[in-house]
C-alpha positions in Angstrom: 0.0 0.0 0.0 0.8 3.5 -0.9 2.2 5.9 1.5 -0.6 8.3 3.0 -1.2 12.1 1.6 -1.7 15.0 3.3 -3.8 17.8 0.9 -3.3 21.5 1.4 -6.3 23.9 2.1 -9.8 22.4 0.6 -12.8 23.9 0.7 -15.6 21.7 1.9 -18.9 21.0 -0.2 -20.4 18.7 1.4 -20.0 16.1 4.1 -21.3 12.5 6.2 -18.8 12.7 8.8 -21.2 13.2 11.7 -22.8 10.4 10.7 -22.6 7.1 8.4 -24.0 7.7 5.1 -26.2 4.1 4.1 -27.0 5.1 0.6 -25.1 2.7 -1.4 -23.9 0.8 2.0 -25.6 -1.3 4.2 -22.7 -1.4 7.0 -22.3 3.1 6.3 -19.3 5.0 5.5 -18.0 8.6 6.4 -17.2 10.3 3.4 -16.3 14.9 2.5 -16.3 16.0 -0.7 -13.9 19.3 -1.3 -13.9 21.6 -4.0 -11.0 20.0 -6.8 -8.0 22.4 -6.9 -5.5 22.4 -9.5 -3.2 21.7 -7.0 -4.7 18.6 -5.5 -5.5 17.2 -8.7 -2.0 16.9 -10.0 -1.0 15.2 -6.4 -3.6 12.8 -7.2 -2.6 12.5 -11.1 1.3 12.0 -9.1 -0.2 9.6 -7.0 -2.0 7.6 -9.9 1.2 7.6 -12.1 3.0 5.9 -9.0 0.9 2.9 -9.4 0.8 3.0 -13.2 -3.0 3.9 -13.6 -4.6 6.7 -15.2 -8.2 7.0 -13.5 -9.3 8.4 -10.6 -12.3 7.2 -8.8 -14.0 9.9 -7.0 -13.4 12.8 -9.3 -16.6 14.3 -10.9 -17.8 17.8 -12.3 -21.1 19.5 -11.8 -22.4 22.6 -13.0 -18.9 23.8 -14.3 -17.6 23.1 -10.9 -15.0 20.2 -10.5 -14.9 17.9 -7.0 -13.7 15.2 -5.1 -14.8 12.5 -3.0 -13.4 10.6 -0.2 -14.7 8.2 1.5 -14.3 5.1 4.6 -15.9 2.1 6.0 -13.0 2.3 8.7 -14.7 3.6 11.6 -17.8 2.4 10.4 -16.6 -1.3 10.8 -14.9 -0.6 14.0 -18.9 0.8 15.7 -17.4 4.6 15.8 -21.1 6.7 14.4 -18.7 10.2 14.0 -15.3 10.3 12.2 -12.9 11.7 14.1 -11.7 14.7 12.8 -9.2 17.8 14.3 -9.0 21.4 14.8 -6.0 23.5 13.6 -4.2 22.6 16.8 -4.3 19.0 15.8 -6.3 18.4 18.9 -9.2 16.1 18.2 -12.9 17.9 18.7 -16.3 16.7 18.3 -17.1 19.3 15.3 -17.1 18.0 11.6 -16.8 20.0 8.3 -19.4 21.2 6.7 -20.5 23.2 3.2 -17.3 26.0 2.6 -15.1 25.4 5.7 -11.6 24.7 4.9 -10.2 21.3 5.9 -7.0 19.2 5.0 -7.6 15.9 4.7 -5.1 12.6 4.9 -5.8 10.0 2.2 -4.1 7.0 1.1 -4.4 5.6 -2.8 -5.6 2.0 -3.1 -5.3 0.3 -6.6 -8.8 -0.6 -8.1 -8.6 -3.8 -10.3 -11.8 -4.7 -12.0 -10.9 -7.3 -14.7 -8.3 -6.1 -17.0 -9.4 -2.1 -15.5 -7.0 -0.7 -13.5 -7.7 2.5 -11.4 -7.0 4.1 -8.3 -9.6 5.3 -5.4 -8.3 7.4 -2.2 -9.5 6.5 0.7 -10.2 9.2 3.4 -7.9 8.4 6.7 -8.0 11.9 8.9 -9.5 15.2 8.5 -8.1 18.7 10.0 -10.7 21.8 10.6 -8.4 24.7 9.4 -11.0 26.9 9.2 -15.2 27.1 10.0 -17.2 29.2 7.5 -20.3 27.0 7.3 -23.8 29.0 8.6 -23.9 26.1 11.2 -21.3 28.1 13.2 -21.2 32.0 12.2 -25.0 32.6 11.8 -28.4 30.5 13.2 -30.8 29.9 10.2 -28.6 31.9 7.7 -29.4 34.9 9.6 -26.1 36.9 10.5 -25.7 39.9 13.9 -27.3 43.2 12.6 -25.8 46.5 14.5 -28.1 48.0 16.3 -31.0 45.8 16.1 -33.4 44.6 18.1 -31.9 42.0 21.3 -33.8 40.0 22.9 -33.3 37.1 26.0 -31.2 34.9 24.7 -32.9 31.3 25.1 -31.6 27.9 23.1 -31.9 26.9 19.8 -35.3 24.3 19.3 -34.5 20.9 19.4 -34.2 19.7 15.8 -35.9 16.3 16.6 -38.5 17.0 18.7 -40.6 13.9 19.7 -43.1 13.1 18.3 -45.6 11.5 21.1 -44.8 14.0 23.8 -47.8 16.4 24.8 -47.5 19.2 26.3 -51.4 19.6 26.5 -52.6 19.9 30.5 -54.4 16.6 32.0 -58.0 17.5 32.2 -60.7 15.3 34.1 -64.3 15.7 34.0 -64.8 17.5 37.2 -62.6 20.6 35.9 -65.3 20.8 33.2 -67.7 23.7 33.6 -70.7 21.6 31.5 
């Protein structure tokens, strides 16, 4: 197996690193997919050359806009729901990337062989927070601070998954009835 690579800055597009993603796999996986620099795809294009392949599994444009995939069943297999990822300090945290915050990510190239096709898919192995930009963490609901606006009591955010047999309705009984 090929030594691991460490990208530069990437820019986040999307990610299932808080939890497994089941679409295609029963058992999950944790997979980011970052924005497709020039830079990282000639590391990858290195990379492939290395093993004597040309294609690159993972690579795929949308809209004019090039990206890449990276994916794991490593933590998946091993019960772990998160992936672990760290902050800038290299210290591991319980946050995880999301749409346009900047991450470096470790990956490690795995030759493909399907019959007499040859490629080369990277596997995701560790991802670094450089920087959070997703709304999750600078604004609530898209909305940003406003100078000079209206402030009110500050209470927490609604649960996103409330449930859904709980009542808050009072318990009435016939003799509080006025009929």
């Amino acid at each position: 197996m090929a030594k691991s690579l460490i990208t530069g800055n990437l820019t986040t597009m999307w990610s299932n690193l808080n939890k497994l993603d089941t679409m295609f796999n029963s058992e999950g996986v944790h997979n980011i997919t970052v924005l497709l620099t020039p830079e990282l795809e000639a590391s990858l294009i290195a990379e492939a050359k290395i093993l004597g392949v040309k294609k690159i599994n993972g690579i795929y444009e949308k809209d004019g806009v090039r990206s890449m995939k990276f994916k794991t069943s490593l933590y998946a297999k091993k019960g772990v729901l998160q992936f672990p990822c760290q902050d800038a300090s290299s210290n591991f945290t319980d946050v995880v990337p999301w749409k346009g915050d900047v991450v470096r990510l470790r990956v490690a190239p795995i030759l493909v062989t399907k019959g007499a096709t040859k490629s080369v898919s990277f596997f995701l192995n560790g991802v670094q927070i450089v920087e959070k930009n997703s709304v999750s963490e600078a604004k609530v609901n898209g909305f940003g601070e406003v100078d000079g606006g209206y402030v009110g009591n500050r209470v927490d955010a609604p649960a996103r998954d409330m449930p859904k047999t709980s009542s808050t309705a009072p318990t009435v009984v016939d003799e509080d009835l006025p009929f």
